[in-house]
VEXMARVO-813198 format. One record per residue (C-alpha): residue in one letter; residue number from 1; y, z, x. Coordinates in steps of 0.001 Angstrom, whole numbers, plus 500000, padded with zeros to 6 digits. Layout:
BEGIN
R  code  pos       y       z       x
R     a  NUM       Y       Z       X
...
END
This chain:
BEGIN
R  code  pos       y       z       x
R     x    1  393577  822337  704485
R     x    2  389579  821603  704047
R     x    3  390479  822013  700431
R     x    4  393107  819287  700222
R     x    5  391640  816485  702353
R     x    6  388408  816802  699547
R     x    7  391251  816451  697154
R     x    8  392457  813045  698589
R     x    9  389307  811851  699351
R     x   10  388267  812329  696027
R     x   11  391482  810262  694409
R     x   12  390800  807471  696587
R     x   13  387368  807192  695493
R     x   14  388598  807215  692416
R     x   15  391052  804640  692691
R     x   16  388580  802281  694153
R     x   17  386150  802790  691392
R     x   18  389264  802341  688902
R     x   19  390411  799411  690683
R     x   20  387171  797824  690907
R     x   21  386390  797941  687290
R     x   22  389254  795904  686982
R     x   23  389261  791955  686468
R     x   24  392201  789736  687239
R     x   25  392087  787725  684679
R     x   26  394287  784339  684657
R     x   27  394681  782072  681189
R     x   28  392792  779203  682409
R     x   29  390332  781653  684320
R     x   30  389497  782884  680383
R     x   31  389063  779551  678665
R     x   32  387109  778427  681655
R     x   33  384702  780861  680934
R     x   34  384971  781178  676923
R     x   35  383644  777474  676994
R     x   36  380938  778493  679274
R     x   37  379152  781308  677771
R     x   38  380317  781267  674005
R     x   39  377269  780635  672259
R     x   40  378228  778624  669451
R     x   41  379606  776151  672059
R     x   42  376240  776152  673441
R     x   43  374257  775558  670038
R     x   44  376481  772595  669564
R     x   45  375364  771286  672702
R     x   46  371670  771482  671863
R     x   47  372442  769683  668097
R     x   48  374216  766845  670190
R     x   49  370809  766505  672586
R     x   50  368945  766557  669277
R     x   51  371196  764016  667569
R     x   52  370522  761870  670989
R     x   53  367459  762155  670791
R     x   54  367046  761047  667073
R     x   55  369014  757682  668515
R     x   56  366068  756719  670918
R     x   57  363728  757880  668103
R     x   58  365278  755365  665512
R     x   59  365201  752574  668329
R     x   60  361740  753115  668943
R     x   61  361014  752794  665324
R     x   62  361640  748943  665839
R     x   63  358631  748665  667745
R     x   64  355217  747810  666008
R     x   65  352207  750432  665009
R     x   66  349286  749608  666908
R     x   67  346711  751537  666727
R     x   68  343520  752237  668948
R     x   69  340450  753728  667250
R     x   70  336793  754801  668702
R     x   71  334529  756402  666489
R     x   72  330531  756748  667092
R     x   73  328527  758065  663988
R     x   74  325030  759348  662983
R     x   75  323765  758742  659446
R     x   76  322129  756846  656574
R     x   77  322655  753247  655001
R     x   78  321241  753177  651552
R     x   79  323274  750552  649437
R     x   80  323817  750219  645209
R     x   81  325371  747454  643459
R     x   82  328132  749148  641529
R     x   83  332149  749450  641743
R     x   84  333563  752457  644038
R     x   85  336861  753964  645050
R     x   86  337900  756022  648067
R     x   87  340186  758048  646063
R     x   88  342332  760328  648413
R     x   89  340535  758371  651340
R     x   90  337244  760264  651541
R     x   91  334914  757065  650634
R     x   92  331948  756761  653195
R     x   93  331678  753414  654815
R     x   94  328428  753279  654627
R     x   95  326972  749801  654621
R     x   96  323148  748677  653716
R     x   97  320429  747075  651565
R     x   98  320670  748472  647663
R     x   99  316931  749519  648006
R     x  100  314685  750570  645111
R     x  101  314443  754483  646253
R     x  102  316937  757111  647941
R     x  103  315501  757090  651925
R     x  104  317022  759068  654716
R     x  105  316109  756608  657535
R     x  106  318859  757348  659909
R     x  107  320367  755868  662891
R     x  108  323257  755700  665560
R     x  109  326212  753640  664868
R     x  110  329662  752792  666372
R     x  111  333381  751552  665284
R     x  112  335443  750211  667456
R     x  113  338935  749052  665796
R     x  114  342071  747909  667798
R     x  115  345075  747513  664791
R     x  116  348550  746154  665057
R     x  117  351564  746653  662214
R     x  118  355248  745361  663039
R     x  119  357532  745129  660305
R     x  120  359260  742091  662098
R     x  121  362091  741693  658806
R     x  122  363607  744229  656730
R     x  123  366519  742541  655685
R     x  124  368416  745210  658207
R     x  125  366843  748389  657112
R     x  126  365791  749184  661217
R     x  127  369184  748759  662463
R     x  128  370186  749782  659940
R     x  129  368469  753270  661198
R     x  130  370143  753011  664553
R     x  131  373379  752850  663199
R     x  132  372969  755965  660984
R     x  133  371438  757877  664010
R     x  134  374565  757089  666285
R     x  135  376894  758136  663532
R     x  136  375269  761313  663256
R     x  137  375448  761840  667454
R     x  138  379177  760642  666946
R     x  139  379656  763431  664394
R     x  140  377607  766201  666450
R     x  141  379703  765234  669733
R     x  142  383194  764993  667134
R     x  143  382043  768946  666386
R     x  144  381204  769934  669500
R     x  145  384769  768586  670520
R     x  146  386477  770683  667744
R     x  147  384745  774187  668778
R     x  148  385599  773493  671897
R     x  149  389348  773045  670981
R     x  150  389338  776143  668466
R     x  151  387708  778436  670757
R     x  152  390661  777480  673148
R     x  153  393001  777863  670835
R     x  154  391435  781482  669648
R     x  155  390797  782588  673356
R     x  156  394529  782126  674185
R     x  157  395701  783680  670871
R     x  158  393139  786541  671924
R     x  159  394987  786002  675606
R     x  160  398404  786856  674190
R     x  161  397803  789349  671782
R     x  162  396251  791574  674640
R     x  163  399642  790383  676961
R     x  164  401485  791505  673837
R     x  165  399761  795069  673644
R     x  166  399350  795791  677303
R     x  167  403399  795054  677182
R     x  168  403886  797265  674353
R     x  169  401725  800094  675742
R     x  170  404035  799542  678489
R     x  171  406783  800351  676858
R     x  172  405390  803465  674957
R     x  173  404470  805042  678449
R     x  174  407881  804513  679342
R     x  175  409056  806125  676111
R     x  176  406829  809187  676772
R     x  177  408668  809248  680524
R     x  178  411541  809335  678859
R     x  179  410707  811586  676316
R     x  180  409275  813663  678835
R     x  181  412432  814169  681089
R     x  182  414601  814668  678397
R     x  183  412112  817797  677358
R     x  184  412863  818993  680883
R     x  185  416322  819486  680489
R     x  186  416198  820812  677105
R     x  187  414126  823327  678260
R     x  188  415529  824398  681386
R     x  189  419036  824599  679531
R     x  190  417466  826404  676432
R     x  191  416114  829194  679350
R     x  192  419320  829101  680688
R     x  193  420780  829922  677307
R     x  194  423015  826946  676960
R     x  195  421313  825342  674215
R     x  196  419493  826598  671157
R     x  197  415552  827509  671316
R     x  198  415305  825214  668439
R     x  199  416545  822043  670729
R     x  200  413589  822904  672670
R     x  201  411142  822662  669876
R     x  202  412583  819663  668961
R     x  203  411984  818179  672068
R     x  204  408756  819255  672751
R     x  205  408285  817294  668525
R     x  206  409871  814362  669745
R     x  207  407331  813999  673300
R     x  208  404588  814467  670849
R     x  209  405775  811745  668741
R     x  210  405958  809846  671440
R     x  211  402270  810609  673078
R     x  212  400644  809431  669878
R     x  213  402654  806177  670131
R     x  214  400916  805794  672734
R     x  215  397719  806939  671899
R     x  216  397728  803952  669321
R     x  217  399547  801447  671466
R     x  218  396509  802141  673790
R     x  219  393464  802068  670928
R     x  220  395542  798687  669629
R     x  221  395016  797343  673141
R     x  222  391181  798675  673581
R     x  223  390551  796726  670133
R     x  224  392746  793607  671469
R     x  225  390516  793910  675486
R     x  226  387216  793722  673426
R     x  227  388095  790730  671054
R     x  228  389269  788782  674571
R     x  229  385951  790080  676239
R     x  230  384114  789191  673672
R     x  231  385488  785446  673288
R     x  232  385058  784860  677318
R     x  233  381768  786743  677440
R     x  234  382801  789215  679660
R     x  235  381295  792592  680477
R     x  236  384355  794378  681396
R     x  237  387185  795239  678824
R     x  238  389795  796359  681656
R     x  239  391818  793108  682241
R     x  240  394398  792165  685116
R     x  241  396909  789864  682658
R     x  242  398923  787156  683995
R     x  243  402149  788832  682744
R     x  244  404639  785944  684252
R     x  245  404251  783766  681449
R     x  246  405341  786251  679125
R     x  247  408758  786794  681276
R     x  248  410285  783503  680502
R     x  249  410897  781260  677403
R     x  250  408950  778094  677418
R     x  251  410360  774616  677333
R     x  252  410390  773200  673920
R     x  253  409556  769585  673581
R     x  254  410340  767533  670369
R     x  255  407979  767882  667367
R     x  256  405289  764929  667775
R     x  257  403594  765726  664482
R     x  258  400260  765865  663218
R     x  259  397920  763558  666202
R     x  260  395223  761491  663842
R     x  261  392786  762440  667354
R     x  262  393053  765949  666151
R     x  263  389657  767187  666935
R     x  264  389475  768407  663498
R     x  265  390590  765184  661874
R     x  266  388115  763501  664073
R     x  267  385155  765649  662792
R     x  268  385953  765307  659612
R     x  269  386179  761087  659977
R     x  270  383002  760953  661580
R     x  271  381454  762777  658588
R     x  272  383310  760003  656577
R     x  273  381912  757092  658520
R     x  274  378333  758599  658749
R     x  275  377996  759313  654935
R     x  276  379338  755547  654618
R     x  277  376534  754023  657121
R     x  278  373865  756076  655351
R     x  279  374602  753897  652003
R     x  280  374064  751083  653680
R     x  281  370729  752153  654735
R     x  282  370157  753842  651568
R     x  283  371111  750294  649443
R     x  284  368530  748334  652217
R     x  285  365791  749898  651116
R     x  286  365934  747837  647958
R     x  287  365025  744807  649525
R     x  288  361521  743509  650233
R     x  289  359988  743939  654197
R     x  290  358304  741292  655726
R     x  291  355138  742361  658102
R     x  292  352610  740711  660537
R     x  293  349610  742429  661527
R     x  294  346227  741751  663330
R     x  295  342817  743841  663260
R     x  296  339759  743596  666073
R     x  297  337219  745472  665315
R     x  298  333699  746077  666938
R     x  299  330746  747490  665323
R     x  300  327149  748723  666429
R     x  301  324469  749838  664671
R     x  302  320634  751130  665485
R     x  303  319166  749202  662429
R     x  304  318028  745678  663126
R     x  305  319096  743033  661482
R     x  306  315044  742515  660105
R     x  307  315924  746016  658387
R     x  308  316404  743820  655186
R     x  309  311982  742689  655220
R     x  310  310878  745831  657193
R     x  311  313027  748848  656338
R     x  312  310833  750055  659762
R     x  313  312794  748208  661974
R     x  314  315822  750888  663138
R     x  315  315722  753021  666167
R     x  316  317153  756832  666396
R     x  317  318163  756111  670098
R     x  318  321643  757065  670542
R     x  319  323299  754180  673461
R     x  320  321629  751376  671081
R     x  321  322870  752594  668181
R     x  322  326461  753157  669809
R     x  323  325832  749562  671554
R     x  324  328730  746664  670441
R     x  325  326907  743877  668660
R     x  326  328804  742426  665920
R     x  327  333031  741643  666178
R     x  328  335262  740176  663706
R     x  329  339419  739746  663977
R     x  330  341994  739224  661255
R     x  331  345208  738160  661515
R     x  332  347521  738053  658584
R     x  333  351089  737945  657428
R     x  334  352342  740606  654409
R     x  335  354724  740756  651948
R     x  336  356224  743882  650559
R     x  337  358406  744562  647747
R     x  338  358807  747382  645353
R     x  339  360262  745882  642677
R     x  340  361211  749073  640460
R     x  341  362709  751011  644038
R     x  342  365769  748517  642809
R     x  343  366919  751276  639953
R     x  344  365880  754118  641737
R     x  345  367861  753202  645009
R     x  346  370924  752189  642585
R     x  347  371423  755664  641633
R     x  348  370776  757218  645342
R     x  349  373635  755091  646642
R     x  350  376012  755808  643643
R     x  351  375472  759252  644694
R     x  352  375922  758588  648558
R     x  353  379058  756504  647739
R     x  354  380309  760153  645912
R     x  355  379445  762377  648659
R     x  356  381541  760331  650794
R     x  357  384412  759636  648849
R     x  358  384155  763681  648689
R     x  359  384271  764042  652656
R     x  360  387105  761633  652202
R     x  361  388847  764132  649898
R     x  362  388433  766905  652693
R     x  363  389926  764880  655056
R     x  364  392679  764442  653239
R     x  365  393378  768369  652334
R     x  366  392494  769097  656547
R     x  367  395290  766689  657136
R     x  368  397690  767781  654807
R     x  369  397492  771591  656272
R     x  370  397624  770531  659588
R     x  371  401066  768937  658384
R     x  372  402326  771945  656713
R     x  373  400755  774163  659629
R     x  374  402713  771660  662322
R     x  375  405894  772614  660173
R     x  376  405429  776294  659606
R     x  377  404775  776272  663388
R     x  378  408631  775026  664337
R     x  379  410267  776949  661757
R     x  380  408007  780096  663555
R     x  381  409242  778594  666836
R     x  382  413193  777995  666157
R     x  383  413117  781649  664992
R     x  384  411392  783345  667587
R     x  385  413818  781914  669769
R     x  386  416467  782588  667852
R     x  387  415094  786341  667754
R     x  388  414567  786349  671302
R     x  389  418446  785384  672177
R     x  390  419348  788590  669655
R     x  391  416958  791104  671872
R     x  392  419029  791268  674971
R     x  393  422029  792824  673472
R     x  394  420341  794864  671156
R     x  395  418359  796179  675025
R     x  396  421353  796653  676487
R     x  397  423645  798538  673170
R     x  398  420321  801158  673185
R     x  399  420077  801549  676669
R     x  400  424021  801760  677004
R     x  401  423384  804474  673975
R     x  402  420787  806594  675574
R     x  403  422317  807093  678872
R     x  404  425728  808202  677078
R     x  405  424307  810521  674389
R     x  406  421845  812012  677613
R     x  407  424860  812780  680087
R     x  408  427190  813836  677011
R     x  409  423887  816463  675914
R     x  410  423695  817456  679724
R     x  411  427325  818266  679401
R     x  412  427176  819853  676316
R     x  413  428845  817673  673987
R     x  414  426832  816093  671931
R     x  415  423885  817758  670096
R     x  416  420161  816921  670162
R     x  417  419955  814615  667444
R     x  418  422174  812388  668510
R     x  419  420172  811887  671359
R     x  420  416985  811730  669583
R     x  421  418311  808639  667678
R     x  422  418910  806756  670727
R     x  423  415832  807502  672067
R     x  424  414602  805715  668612
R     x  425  416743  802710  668909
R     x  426  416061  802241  672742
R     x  427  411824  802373  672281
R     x  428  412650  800035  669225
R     x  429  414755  798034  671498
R     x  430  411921  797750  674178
R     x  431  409537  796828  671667
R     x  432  411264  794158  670243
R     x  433  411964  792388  673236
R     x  434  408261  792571  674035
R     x  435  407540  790771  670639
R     x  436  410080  788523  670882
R     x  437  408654  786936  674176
R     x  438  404975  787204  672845
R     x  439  406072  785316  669345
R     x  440  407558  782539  671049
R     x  441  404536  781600  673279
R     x  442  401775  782207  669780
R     x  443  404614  779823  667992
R     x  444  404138  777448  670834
R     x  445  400071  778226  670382
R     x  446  400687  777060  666876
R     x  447  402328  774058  667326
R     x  448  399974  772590  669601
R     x  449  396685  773736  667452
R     x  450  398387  771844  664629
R     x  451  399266  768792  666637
R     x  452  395536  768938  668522
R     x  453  396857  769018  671813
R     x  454  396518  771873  673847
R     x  455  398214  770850  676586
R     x  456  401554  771343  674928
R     x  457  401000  774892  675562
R     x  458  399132  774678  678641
R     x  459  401844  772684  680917
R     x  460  404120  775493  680432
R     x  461  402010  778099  682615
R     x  462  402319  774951  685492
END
């Protein structure tokens, strides 16, 4: 008695653990959560903040350069007459009397420079830049709008073709049942000496053929349970299926064709209309840019201004030497224009111009197979359906079968073979009907990835 009620507590431990490993797992549940964790989904997210932030970057460009400089400095300021060039920007601005003799009198000194740039006209070249940088965030947000829709589209493929195993699985488990049973009579009536032994070796074959059905009906669904997980980002691989979509035939609506919104079709027109933006910008840069800019600058120095007739006069003292004494401004107005960037540009947009007639091209050939794909998709649908109106009698003729060759063996009148075959056609029966359900809904999955709207499949689980 102690014995047993370990036994049962055991099993319902058990269960629970079983039970709680499981996840009911609804369709809209799974592409809730496959657009939530799915990490390409997420990376396209980031490239859309980065392609928003690269608009605010090329509206900022607009604004002019200014610049604020401090420096403070300790050195010499011999002088020569004579021609020099700060080649790469490492000149010395060193500035003094051209004295007879090298000296190395040296003193504090200071520069204090305030500078101001603004391209105020570049013949469009700045909005230009704006333009191109909202294309590209147009195109970023068109692709993050067409993994979204694929991974929808592959998590409820993934969705079905578990449904479509678990349901076939099914079925094997009821073939081994069967199988099963029908070894149990065999066997009793072989002991009994009403049949051949060799009825009950062929029995015991035939539940053996039917346990490794199963065995692969099961690894088939293992494989199916971690492509779902996987596409959800789920940790679990034991699923709780919404089975009651599978149970009925959808409504079919009338073909609407290819959508020109197809989020793949969009994608591929944003590419289209960025590469066409960037030869505008590219062509701009031919033209000349027209610039204002303004310098104040401070200077101070420890050498007096009597250094000239008495090279005595200087002081090493740091705050006069750092002092602001002298200040000069310049405003000024600048014209710019490379002349020979004309030919060189020329070529860049030819090349532009190519790449987008290309993209152009690819449109084309994404729109065409969506066409053929939107076609394929009804000729899948009218004969799944017309498949799944064939299953029912060929469910019922097998079942009809099996029960008459089983009570006609049980009676003795029929031999084992007979049976054997109906066990066949009935398992065949039971799987066809499962796949004829299944291909109806991933024709239905078809026809609304080709016409870009999910919700033709979607409003049938309402």
């Amino acid at each position: 008695m102690q014995y047993c009620r370990y036994v049962v507590v055991c099993s319902m431990l058990l269960f629970c653990r079983v039970a709680a490993a499981q996840v009911n797992l609804s369709l809209r549940q799974a592409i809730d959560s496959g657009l939530t964790h799915y990490e390409s989904i997420r990376a396209k997210q980031q490239y859309v903040k980065v392609a928003e932030a690269q608009v605010l970057q090329a509206q900022k460009e607009m604004l002019p350069n200014l610049v604020v400089s401090a420096q403070q400095d300790y050195g010499t300021v011999n002088g020569q007459n004579g021609p020099a060039y700060g080649l790469g920007g490492f000149g010395v601005a060193s500035s003094g009397l051209p004295l007879a003799e090298q000296n190395w009198r040296a003193a504090f000194g200071a520069l204090y420079l305030t500078n101001i740039n603004w391209d105020v006209f570049t013949f469009g070249r700045n909005k230009q830049r704006i333009v191109v940088a909202g294309r590209q965030l147009q195109r970023d947000q068109a692709d993050l709008q067409q993994e979204l829709f694929q991974h929808q589209v592959r998590i409820v493929a993934a969705y079905l073709n578990l449904l479509a195993a678990q349901r076939l699985t099914r079925s094997q488990q009821f073939n081994v049942d069967r199988a099963d049973t029908f070894r149990l009579v065999v066997t009793r009536k072989a002991i009994n000496g009403l049949v051949a032994g060799v009825d009950s070796s062929l029995a015991n074959a035939e539940l053996s053929n039917a346990k490794t059905a199963l065995i692969l009906a099961r690894d088939i669904e293992q494989e199916r349970a971690n492509q779902l997980a996987f596409l959800v980002g789920a940790s679990t691989h034991d699923f709780i299926l919404d089975t009651a979509m599978i149970t009925r035939q959808p409504t079919i609506g009338p073909n609407t064709g290819t959508n020109s919104q197809h989020p793949a079709l969009v994608f591929y027109q944003q590419r289209i209309d960025l590469s066409q933006q960037q030869v505008k910008l590219i062509n701009a840069a031919k033209y000349p840019a027209l610039s204002v800019f303004g310098v104040m600058q401070t200077r101070g120095s420890g050498f007096s201004h009597l250094y000239a007739s008495d090279q005595t006069r200087f002081t090493h003292n740091y705050l006069d030497g750092i002092k602001p004494t002298r200040a000069n401004y310049l405003l000024g107005l600048g014209f710019f224009w490379n002349l020979t960037s004309i030919l060189r540009v020329n070529q860049q947009v030819h090349a532009q111009a190519a790449i987008a007639a290309a993209l152009q091209h690819e449109y084309q050939l994404a729109a065409d197979q969506l066409t053929a794909q939107q076609l394929l998709a009804e000729t899948k649908l009218n004969n799944a359906i017309a498949n799944f109106n064939e299953t029912p009698i060929q469910l019922k003729a097998a079942t009809d079968a099996y029960v008459q060759k089983s009570v006609l063996y049980k009676n003795g009148l029929t031999g084992i073979i007979d049976v054997t075959q109906t066990l066949y056609s009935l398992n065949r029966a039971e799987t066809n009907r499962d796949i004829a359900y299944n291909n109806i809904w991933q024709a239905l999955l078809l026809k609304a990835a080709a016409a870009g709207d999910l919700s033709i499949f979607l409003n049938q689980l309402q």
